[in-house]
CHARMM internal coordinates of N, CA and C (Angstrom, degrees):
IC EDIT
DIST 1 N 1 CA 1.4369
DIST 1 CA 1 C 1.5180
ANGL 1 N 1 CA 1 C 112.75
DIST 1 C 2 N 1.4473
ANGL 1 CA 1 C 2 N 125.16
DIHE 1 N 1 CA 1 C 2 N -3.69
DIST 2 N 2 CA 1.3190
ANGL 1 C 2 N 2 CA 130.96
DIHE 1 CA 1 C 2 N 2 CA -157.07
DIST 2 CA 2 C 1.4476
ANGL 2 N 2 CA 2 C 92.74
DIHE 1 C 2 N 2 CA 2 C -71.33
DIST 2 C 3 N 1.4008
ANGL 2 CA 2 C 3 N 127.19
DIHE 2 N 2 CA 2 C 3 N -67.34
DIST 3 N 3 CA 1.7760
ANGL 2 C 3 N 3 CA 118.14
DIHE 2 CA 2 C 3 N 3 CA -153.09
DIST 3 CA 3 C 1.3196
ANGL 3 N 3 CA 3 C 104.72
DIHE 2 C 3 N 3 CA 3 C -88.36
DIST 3 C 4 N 1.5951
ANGL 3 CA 3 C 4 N 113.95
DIHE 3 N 3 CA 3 C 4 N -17.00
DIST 4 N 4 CA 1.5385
ANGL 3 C 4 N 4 CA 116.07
DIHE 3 CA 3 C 4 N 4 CA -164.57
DIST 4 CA 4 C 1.7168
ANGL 4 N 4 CA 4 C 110.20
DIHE 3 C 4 N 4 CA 4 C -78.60
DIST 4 C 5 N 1.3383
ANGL 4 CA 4 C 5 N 107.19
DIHE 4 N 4 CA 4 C 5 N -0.15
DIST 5 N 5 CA 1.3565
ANGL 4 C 5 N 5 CA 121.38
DIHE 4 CA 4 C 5 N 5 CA -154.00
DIST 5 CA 5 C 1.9060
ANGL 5 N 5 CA 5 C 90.63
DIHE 4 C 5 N 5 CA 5 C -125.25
DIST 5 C 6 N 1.2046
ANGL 5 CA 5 C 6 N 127.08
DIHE 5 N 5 CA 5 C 6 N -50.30
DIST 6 N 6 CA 1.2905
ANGL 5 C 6 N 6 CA 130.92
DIHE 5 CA 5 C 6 N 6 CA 176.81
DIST 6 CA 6 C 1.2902
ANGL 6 N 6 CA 6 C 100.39
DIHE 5 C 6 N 6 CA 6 C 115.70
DIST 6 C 7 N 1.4460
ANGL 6 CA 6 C 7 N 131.20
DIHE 6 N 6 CA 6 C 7 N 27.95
DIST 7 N 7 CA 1.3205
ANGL 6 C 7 N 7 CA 143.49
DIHE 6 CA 6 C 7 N 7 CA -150.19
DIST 7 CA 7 C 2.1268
ANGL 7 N 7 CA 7 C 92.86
DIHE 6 C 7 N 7 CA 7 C -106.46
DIST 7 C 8 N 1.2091
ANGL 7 CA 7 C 8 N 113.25
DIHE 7 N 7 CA 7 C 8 N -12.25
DIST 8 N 8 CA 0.9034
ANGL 7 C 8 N 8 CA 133.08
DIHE 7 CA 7 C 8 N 8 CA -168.19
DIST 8 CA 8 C 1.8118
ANGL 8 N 8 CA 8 C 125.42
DIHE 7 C 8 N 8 CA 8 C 61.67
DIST 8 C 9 N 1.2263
ANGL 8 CA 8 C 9 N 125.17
DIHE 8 N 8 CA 8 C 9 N -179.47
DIST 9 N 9 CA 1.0960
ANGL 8 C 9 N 9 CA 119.91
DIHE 8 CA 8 C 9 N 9 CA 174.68
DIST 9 CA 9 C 1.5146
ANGL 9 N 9 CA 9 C 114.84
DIHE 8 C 9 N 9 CA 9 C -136.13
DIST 9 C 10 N 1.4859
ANGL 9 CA 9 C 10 N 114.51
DIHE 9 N 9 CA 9 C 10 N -151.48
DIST 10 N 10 CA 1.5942
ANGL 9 C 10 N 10 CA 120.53
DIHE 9 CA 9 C 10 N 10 CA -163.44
DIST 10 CA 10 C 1.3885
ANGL 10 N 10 CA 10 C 77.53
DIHE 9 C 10 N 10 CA 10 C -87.00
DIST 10 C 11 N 1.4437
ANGL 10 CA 10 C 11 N 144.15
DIHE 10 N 10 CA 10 C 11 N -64.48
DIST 11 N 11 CA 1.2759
ANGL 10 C 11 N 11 CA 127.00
DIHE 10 CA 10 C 11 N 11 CA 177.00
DIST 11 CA 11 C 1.1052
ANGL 11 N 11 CA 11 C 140.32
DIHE 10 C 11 N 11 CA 11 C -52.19
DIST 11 C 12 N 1.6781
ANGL 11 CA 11 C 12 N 135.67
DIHE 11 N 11 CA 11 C 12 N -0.72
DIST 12 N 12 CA 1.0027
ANGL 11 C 12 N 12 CA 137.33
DIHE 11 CA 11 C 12 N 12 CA -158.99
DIST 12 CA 12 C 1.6862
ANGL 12 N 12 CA 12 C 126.36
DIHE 11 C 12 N 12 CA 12 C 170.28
DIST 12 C 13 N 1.2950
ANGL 12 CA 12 C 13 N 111.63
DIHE 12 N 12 CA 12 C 13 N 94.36
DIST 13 N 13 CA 1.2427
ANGL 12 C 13 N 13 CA 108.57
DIHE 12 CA 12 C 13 N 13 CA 177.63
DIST 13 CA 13 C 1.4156
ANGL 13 N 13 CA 13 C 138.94
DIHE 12 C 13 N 13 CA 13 C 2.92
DIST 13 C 14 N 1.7006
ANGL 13 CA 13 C 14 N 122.37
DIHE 13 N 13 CA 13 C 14 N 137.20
DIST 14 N 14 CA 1.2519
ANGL 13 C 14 N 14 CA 93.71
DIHE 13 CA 13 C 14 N 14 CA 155.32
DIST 14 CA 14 C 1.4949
ANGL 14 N 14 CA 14 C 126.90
DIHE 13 C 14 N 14 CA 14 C -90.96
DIST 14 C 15 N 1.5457
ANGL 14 CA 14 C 15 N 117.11
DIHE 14 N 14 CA 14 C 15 N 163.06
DIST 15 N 15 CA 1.4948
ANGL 14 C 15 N 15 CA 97.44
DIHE 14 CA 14 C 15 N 15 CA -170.73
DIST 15 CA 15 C 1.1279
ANGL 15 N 15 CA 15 C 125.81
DIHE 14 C 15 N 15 CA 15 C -132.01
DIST 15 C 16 N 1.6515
ANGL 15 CA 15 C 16 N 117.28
DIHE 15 N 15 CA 15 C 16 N 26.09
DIST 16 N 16 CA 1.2581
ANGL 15 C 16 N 16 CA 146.02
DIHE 15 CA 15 C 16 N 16 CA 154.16
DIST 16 CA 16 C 1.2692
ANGL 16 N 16 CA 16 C 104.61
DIHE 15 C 16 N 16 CA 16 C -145.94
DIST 16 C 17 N 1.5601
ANGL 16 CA 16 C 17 N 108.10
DIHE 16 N 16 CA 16 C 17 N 124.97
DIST 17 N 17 CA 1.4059
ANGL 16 C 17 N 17 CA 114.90
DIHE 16 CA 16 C 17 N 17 CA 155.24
DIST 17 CA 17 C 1.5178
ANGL 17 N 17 CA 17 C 121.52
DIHE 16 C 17 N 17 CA 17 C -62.84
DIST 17 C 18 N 1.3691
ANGL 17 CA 17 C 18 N 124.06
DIHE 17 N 17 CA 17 C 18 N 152.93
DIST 18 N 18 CA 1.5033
ANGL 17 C 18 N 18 CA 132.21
DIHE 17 CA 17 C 18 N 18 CA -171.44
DIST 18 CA 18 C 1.9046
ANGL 18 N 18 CA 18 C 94.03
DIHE 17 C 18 N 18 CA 18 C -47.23
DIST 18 C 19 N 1.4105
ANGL 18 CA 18 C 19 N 133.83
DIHE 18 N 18 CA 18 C 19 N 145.06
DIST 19 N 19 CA 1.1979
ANGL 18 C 19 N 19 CA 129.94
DIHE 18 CA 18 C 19 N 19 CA 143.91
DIST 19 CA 19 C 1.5760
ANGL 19 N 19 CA 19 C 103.00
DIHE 18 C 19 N 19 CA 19 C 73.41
DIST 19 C 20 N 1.2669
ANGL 19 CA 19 C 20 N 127.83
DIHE 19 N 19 CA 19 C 20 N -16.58
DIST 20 N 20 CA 1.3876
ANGL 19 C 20 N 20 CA 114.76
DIHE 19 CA 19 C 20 N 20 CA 161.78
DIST 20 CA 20 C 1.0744
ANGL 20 N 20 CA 20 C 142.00
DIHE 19 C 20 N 20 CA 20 C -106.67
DIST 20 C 21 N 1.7998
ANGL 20 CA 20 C 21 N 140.58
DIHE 20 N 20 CA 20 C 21 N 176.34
DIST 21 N 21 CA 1.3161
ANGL 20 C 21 N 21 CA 119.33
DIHE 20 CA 20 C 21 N 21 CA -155.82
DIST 21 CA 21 C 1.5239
ANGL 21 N 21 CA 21 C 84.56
DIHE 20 C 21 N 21 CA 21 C -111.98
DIST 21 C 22 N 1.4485
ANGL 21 CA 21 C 22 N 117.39
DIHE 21 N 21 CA 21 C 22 N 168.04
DIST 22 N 22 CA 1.5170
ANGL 21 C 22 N 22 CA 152.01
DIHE 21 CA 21 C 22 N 22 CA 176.80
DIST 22 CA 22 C 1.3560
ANGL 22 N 22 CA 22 C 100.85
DIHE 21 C 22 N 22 CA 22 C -110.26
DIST 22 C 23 N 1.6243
ANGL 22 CA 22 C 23 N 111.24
DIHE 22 N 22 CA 22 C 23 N 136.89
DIST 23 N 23 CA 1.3721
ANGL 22 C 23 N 23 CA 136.91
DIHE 22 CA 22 C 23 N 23 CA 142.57
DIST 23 CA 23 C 1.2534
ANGL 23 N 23 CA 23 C 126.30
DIHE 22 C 23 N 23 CA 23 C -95.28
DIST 23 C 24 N 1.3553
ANGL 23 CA 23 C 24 N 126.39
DIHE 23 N 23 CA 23 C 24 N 150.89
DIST 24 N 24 CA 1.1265
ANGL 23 C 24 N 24 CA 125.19
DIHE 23 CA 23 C 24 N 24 CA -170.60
DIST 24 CA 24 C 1.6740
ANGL 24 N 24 CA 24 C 110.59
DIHE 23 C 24 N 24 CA 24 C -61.13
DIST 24 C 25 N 1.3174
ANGL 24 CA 24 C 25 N 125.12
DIHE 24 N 24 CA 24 C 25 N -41.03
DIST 25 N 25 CA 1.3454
ANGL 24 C 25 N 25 CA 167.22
DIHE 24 CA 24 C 25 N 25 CA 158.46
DIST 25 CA 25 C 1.9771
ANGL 25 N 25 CA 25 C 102.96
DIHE 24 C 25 N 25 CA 25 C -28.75
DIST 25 C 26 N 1.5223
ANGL 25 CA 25 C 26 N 94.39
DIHE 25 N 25 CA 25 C 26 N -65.93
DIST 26 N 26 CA 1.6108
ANGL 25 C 26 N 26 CA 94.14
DIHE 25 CA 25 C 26 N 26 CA 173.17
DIST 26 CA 26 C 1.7630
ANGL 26 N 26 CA 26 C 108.27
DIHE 25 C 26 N 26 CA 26 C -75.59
DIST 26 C 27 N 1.2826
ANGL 26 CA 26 C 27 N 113.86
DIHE 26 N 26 CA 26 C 27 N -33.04
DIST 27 N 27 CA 1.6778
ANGL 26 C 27 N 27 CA 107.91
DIHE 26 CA 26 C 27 N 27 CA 178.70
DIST 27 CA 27 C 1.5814
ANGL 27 N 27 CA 27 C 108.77
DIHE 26 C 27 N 27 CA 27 C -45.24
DIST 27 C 28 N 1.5230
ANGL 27 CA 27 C 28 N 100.28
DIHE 27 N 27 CA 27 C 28 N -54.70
DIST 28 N 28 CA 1.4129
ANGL 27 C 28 N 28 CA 110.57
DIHE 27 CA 27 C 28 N 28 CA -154.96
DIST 28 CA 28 C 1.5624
ANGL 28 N 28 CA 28 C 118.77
DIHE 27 C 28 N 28 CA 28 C -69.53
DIST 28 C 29 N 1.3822
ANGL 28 CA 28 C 29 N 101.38
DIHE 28 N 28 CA 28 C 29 N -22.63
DIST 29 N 29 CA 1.2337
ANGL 28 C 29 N 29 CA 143.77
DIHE 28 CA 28 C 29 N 29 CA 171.59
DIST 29 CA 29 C 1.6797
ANGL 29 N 29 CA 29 C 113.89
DIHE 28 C 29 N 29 CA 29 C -43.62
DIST 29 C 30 N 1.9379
ANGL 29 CA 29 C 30 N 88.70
DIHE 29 N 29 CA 29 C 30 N -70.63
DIST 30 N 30 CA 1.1473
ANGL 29 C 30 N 30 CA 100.17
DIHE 29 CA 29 C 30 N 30 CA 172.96
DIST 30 CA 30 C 1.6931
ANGL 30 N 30 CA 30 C 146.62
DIHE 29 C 30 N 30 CA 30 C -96.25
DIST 30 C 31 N 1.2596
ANGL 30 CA 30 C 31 N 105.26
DIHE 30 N 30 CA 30 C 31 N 3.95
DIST 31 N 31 CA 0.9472
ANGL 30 C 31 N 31 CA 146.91
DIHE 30 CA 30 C 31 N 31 CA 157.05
DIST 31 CA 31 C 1.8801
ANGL 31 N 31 CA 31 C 110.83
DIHE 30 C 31 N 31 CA 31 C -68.92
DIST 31 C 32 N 1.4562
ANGL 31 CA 31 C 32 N 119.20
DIHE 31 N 31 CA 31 C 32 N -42.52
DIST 32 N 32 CA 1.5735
ANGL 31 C 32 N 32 CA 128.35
DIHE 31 CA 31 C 32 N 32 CA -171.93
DIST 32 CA 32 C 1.7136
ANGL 32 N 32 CA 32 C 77.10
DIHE 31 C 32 N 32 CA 32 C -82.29
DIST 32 C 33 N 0.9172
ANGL 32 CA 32 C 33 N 138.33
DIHE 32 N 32 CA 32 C 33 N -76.55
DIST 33 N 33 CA 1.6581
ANGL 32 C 33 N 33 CA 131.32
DIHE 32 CA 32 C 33 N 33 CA -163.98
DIST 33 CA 33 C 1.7031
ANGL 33 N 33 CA 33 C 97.38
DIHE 32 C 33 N 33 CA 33 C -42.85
DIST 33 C 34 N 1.0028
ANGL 33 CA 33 C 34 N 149.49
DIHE 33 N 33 CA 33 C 34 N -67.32
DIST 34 N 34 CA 1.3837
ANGL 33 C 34 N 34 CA 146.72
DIHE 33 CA 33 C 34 N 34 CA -162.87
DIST 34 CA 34 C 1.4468
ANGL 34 N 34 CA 34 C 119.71
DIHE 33 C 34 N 34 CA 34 C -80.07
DIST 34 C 35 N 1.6110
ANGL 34 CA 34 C 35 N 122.54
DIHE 34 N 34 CA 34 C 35 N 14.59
DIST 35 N 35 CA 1.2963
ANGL 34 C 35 N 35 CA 110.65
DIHE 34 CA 34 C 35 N 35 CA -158.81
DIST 35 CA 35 C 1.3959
ANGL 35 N 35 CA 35 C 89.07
DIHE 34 C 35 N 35 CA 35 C -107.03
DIST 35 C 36 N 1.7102
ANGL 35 CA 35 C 36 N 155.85
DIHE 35 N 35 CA 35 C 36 N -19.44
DIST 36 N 36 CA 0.8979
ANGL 35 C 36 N 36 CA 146.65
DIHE 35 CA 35 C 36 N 36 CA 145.36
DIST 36 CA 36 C 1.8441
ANGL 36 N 36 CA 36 C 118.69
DIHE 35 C 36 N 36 CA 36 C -22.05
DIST 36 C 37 N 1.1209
ANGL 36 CA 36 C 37 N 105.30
DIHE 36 N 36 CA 36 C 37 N -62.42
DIST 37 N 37 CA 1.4514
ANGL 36 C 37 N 37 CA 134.42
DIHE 36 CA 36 C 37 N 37 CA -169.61
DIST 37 CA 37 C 1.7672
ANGL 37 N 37 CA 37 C 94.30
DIHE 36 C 37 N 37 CA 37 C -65.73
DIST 37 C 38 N 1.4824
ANGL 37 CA 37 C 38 N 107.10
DIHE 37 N 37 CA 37 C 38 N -59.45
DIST 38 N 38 CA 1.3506
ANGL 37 C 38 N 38 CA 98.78
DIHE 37 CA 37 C 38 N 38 CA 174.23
DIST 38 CA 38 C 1.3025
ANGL 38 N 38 CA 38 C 127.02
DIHE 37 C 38 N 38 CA 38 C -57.34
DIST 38 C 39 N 1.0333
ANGL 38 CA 38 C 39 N 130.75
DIHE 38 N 38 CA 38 C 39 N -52.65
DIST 39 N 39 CA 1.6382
ANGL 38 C 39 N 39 CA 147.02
DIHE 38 CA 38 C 39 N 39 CA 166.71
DIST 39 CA 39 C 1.6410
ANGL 39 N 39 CA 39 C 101.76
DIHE 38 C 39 N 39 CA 39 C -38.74
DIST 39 C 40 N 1.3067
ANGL 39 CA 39 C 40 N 97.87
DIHE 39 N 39 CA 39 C 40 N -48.60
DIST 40 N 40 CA 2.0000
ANGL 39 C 40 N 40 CA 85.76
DIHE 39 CA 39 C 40 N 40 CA -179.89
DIST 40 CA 40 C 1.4593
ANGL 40 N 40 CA 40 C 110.29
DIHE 39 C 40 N 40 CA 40 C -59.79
DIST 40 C 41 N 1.2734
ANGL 40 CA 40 C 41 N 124.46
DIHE 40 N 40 CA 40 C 41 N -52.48
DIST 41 N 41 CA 1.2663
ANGL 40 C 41 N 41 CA 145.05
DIHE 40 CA 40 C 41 N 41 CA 173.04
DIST 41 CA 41 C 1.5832
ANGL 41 N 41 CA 41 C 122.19
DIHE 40 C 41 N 41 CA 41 C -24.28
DIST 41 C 42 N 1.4196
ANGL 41 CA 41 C 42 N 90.47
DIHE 41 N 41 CA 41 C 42 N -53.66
DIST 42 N 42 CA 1.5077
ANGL 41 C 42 N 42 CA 104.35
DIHE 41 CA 41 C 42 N 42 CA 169.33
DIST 42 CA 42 C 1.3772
ANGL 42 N 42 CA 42 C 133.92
DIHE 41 C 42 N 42 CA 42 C -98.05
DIST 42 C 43 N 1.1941
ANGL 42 CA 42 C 43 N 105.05
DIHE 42 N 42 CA 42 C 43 N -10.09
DIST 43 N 43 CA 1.3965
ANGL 42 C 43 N 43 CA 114.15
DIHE 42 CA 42 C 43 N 43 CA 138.78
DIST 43 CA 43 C 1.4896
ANGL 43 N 43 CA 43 C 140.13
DIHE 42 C 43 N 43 CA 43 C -45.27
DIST 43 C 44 N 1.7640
ANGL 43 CA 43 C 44 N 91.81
DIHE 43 N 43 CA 43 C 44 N -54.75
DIST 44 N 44 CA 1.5227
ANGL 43 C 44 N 44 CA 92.71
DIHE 43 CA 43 C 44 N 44 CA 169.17
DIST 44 CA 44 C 1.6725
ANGL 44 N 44 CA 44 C 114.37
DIHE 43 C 44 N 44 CA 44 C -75.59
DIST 44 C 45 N 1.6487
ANGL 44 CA 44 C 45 N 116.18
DIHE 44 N 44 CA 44 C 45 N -42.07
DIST 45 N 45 CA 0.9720
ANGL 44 C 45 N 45 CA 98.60
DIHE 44 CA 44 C 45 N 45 CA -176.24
DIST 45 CA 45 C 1.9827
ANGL 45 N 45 CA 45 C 129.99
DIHE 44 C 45 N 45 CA 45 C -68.86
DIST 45 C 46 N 1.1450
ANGL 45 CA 45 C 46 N 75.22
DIHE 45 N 45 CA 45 C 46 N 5.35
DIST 46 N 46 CA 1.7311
ANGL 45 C 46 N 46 CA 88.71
DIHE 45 CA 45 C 46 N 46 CA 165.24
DIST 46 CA 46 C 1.7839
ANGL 46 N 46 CA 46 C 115.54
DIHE 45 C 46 N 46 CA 46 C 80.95
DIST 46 C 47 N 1.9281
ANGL 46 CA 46 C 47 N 95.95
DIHE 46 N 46 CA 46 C 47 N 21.25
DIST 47 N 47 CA 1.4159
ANGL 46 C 47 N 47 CA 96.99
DIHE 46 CA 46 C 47 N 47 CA -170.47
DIST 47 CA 47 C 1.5992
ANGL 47 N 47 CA 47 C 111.19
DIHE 46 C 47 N 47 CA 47 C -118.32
DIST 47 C 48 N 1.2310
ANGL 47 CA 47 C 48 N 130.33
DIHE 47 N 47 CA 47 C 48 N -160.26
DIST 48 N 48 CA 1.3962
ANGL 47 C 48 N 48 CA 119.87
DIHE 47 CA 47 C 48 N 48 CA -159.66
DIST 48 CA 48 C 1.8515
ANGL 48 N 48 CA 48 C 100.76
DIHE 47 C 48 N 48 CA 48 C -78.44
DIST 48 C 49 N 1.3500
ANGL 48 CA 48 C 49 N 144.07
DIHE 48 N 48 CA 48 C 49 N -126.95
DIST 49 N 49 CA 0.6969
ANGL 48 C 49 N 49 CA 138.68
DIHE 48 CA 48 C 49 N 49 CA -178.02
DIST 49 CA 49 C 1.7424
ANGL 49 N 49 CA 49 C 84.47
DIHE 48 C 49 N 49 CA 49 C -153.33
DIST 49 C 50 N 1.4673
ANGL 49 CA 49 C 50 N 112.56
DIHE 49 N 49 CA 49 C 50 N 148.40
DIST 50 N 50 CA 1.3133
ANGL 49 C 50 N 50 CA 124.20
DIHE 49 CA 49 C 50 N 50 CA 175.25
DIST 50 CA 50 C 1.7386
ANGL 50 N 50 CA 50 C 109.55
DIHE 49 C 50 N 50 CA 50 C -50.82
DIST 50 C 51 N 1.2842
ANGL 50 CA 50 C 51 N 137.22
DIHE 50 N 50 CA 50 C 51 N 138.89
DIST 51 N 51 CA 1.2639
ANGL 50 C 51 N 51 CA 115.35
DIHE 50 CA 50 C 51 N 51 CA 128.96
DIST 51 CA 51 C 1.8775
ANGL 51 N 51 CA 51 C 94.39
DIHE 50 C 51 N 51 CA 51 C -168.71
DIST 51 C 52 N 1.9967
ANGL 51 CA 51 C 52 N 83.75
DIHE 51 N 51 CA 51 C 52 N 154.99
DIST 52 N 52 CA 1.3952
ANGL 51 C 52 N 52 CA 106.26
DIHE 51 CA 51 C 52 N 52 CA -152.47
DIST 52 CA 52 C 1.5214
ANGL 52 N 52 CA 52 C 100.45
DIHE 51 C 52 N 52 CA 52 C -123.93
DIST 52 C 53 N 1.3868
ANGL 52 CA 52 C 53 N 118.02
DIHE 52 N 52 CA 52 C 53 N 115.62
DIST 53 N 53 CA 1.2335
ANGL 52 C 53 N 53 CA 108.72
DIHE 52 CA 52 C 53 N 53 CA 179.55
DIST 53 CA 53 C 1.7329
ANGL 53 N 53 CA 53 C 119.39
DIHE 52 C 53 N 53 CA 53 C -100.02
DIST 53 C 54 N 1.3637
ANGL 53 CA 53 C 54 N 121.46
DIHE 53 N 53 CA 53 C 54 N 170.56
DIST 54 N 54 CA 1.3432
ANGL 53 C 54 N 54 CA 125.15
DIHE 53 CA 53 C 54 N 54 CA -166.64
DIST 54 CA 54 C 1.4463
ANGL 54 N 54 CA 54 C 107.56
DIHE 53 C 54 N 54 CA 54 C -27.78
DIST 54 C 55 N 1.4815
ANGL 54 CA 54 C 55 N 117.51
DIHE 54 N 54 CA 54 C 55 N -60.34
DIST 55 N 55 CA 1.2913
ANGL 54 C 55 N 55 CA 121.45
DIHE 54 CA 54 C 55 N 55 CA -164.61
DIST 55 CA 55 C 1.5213
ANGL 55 N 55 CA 55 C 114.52
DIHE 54 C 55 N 55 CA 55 C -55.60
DIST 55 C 56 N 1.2327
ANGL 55 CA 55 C 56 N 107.29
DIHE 55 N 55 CA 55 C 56 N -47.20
DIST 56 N 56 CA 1.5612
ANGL 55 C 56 N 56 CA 122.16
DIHE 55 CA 55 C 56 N 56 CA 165.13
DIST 56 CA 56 C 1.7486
ANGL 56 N 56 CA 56 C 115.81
DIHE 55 C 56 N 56 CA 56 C -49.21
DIST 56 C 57 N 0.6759
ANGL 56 CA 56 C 57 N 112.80
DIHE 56 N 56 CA 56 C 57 N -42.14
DIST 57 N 57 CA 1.5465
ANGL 56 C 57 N 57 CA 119.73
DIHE 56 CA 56 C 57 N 57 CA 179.44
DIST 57 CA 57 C 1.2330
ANGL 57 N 57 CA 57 C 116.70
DIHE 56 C 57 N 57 CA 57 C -67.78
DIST 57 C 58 N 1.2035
ANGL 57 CA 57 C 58 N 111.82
DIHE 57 N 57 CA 57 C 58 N -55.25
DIST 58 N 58 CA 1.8809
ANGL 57 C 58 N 58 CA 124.61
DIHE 57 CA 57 C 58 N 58 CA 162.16
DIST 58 CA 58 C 1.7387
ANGL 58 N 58 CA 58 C 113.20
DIHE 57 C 58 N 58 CA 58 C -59.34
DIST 58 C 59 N 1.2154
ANGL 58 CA 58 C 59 N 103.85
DIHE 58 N 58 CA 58 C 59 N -9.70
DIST 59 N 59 CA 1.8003
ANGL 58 C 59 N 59 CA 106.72
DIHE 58 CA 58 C 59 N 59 CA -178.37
DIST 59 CA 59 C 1.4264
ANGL 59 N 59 CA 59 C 76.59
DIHE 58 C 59 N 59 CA 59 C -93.12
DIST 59 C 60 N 1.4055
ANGL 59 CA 59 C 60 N 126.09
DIHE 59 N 59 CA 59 C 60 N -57.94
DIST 60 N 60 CA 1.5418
ANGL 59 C 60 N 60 CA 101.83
DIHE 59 CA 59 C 60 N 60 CA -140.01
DIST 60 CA 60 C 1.9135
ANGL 60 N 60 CA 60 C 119.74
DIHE 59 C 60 N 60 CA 60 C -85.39
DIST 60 C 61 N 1.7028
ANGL 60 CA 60 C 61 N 81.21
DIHE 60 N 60 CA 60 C 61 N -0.83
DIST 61 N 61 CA 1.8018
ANGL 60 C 61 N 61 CA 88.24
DIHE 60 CA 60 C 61 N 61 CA -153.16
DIST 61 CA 61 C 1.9946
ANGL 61 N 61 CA 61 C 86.61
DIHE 60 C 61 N 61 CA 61 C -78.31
DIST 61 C 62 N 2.0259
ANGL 61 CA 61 C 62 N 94.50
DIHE 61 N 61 CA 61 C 62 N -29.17
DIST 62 N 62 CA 2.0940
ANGL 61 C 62 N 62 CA 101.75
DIHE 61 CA 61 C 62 N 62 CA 176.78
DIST 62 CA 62 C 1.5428
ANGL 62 N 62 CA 62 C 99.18
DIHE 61 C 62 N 62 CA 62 C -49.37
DIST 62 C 63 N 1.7067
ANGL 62 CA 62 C 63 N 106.10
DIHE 62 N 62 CA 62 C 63 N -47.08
DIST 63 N 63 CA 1.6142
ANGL 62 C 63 N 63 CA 94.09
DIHE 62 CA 62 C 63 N 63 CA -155.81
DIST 63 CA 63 C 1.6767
ANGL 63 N 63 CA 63 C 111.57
DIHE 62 C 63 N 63 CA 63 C -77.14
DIST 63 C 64 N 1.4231
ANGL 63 CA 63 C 64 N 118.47
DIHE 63 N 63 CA 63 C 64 N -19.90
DIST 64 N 64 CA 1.4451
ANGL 63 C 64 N 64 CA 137.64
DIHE 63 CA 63 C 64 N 64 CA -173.01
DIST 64 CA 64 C 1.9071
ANGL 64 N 64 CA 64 C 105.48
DIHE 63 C 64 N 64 CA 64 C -66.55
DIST 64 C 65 N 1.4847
ANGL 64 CA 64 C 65 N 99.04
DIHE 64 N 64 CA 64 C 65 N -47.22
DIST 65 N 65 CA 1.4813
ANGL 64 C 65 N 65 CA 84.25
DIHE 64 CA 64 C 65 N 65 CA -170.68
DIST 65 CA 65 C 2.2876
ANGL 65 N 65 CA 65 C 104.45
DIHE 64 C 65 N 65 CA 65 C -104.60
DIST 65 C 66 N 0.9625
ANGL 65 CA 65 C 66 N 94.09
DIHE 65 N 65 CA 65 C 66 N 39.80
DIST 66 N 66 CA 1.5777
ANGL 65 C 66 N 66 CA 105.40
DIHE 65 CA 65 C 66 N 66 CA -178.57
DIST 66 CA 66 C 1.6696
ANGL 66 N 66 CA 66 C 101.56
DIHE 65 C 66 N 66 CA 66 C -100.15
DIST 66 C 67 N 1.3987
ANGL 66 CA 66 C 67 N 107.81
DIHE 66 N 66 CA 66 C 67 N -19.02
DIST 67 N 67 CA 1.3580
ANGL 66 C 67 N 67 CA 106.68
DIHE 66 CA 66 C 67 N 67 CA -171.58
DIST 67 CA 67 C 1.5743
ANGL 67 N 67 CA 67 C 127.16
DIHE 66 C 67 N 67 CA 67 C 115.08
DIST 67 C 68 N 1.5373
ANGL 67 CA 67 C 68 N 108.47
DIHE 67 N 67 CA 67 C 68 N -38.20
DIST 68 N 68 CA 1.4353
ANGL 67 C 68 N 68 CA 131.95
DIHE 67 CA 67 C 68 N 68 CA -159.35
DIST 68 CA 68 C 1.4555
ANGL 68 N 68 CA 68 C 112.00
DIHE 67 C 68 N 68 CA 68 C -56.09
END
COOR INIT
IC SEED 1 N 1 CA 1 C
IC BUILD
């Protein structure tokens, strides 16, 4: 239930807590603490490396606290 839920996983943060709202500010936040960890990740898995720019962040923080 960990990623399917947004609860996050060993790869990847979660990025809304159950019932609370997100700022762009705490995303970016938390996302800057995990991007080491991520970057290794995708390294090994042999894929690009995460990255999310402003516009993206403001999409996701709308779609994060909508509920979805």
């Amino acid at each position: 239930m960990r990623g399917t839920d947004a609860e996050g996983t060993r790869n990847g943060p979660a990025l809304r807590p159950t019932g609370r709202f997100v700022s762009p500010v705490g995303l970016v936040a938390k996302l800057g603490i995990r991007a080491k960890a991520m970057f290794r990740m995708a390294v090994r898995m042999k894929v690009p490396p995460p990255s999310v720019g402003e516009a993206e962040i403001d999409s996701l923080v709308r779609f994060l606290n909508t509920g979805n």
